[in-house]
N, C-alpha and C positions, 0 to 999 in steps of 0.2 A: 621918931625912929628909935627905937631899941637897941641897948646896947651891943646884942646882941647882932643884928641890920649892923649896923656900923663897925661891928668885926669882918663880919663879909665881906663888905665893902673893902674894906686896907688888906684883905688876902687878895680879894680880885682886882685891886689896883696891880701889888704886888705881880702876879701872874700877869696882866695887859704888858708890864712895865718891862719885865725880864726875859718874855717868850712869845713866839707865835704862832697863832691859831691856825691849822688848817682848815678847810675845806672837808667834808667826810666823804671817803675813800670805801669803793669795795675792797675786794680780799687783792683781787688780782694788782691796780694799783696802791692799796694800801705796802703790797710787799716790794712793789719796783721802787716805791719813793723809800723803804725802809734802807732797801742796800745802802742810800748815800747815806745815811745816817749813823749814827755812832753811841748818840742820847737824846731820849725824849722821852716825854708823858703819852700817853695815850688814853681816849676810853672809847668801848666798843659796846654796840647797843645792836638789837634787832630791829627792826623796822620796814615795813613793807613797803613804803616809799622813803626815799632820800631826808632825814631830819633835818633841820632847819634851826640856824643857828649852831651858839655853841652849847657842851655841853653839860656848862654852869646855869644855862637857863633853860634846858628843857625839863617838864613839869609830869606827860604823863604816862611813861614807863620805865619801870626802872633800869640804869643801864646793867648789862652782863658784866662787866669788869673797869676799872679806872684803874690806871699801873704806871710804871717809869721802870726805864730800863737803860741802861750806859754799860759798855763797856768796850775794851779795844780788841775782843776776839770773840769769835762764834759761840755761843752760847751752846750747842745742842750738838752731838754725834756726827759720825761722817756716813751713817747708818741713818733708814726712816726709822720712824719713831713708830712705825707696826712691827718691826721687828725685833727676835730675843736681843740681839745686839745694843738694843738702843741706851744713847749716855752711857756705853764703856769706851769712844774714844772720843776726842775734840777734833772741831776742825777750825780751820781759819781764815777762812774765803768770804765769807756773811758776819754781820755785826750782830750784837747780842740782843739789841729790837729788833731785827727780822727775827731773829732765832725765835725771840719771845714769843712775839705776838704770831708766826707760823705755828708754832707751838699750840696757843690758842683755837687756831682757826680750824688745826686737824682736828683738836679735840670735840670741837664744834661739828667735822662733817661726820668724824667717825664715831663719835659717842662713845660706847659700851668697848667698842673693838680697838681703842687706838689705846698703842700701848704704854702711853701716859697714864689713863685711864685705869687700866688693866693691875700697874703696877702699883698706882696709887702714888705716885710721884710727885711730893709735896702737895702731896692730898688734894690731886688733881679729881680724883674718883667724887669724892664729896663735894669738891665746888662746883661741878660741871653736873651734878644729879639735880639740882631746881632747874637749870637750863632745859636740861633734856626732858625733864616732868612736863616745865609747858609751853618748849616751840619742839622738841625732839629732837632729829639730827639728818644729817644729810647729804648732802647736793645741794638740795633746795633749799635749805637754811640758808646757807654759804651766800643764796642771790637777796638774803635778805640781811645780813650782816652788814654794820656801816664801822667804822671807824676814823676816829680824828687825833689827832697828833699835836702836840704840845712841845715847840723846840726852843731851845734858848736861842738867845739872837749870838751871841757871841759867845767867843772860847774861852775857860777856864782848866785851871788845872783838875782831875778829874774828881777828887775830893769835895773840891766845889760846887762843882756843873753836880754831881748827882747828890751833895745836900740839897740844891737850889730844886733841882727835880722833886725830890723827897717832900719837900714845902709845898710845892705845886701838887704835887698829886693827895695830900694830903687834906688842902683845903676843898680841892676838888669832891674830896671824899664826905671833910664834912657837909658842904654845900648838897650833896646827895644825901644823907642822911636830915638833912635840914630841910628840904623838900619830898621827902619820900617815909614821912614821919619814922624817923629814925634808922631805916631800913639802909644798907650798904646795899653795893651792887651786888647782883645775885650770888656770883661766884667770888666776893669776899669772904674769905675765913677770916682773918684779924678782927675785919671792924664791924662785923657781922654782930646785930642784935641777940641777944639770946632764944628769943621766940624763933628768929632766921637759924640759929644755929640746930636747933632743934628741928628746925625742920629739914634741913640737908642733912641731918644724922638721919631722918626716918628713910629720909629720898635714894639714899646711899647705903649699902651694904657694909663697907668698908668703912669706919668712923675712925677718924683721926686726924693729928692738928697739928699745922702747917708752920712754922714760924716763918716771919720774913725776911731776908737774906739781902742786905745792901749791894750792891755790882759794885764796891769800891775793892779791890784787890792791892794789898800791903807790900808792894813791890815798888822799883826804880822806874819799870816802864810806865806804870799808874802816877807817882810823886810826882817826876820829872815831863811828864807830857800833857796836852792839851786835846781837848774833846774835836777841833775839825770845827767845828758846828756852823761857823760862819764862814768855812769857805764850801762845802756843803749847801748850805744857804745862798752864797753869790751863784755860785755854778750849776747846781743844779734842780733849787727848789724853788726861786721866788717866783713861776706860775703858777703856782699851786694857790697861794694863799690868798686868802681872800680880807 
């Protein structure tokens, strides 16, 4: 085994050891199991039937996105995200993975038209242009989209929970590039090849780069509080997982 193998190996102990795997989720339940939740990993892939397993060992397409998301308030507008409105006010009804990965998924049905896209909204326009080059967009997409979720088993303060995230979604990342000769997933700007990157500048009209943005906010509520995640987990997640 290579040293390399044997690094893998103590990231993906690491990950078994701190969090759990769901099950992959369409759009519709991936967004009902998100409200209870507060942080977690994710990654989202096409596939025309249900993928199998998790998705550190699938091998033959690469996924559209791997991410982590935490925070204690709504990520995204009290406005859709089609309209001029959108991201000029907060709400706080929904956690900041629904927000996310909603986010995601409109981007997903409306393509060219949603105004993530439009706006170019941390360089939403360029990462979702290989997407839409070779599945396009839809409705029908939507019934082919899967997603799986990545939770911590228990609560920490929230500096914690989303380093531990960060780690997780990171090894993930490499592991994808490790299997998909060096390739990120489609809609990675960060860890995206240079070859990849050149190709979402030709895909994309709008060229520009995204830096990544941690969900930890330098406040009392953030320091002094903990992420939920394990009663969340007792009440109302553990049929999900497999």
């Amino acid at each position: 085994m290579s040293s390399f193998d044997r690094q893998l190996g103590i990231l993906k102990q690491f990950v078994n050891e701190g969090f759990i795997t769901t099950d992959w989720f369409q759009p519709i339940e991936t967004l009902k199991t998100l409200k209870k939740l507060e942080a977690c990993g994710y990654a989202i892939r096409y596939s025309i039937t249900k993928p199998k397993g998790e998705e550190w060992n699938i091998k033959d397409t690469e996924a559209l996105r791997i991410g982590t998301s935490g925070g204690k308030w709504g990520g995204k507008s009290v406005d859709s995200n089609v309209n001029s409105t959108f991201r000029q006010k907060r709400r706080s009804n929904t956690s900041q993975p629904y927000d996310r990965i909603q986010g995601h998924l409109h981007n997903l049905e409306h393509g060219p038209e949603s105004n993530e896209i439009k706006k170019n909204w941390g360089g939403a326009a360029r990462a979702f242009a290989p997407v839409q080059s070779r599945y396009g967009y839809g409705k029908k997409i939507l019934q082919k989209i899967w997603t799986q979720l990545t939770i911590p088993k228990e609560n920490m303060d929230w500096p914690t929970q989303i380093l531990r995230l960060e780690i997780s979604e990171l090894c993930a990342i490499w592991q994808h590039k490790n299997k998909f000769n060096g390739m990120a997933p489609l809609t990675d700007l960060k860890y995206a090849s240079i070859p990849q990157k050149e190709l979402q500048s030709m895909l994309s009209k709008a060229i520009t780069t995204s830096s990544r943005r941690t969900k930890i906010i330098n406040d009392e509520d953030y320091a002094k509080g903990d992420t939920n995640n394990t009663n969340a987990f007792i009440q109302n997640l553990e049929k999900h997982f497999v």
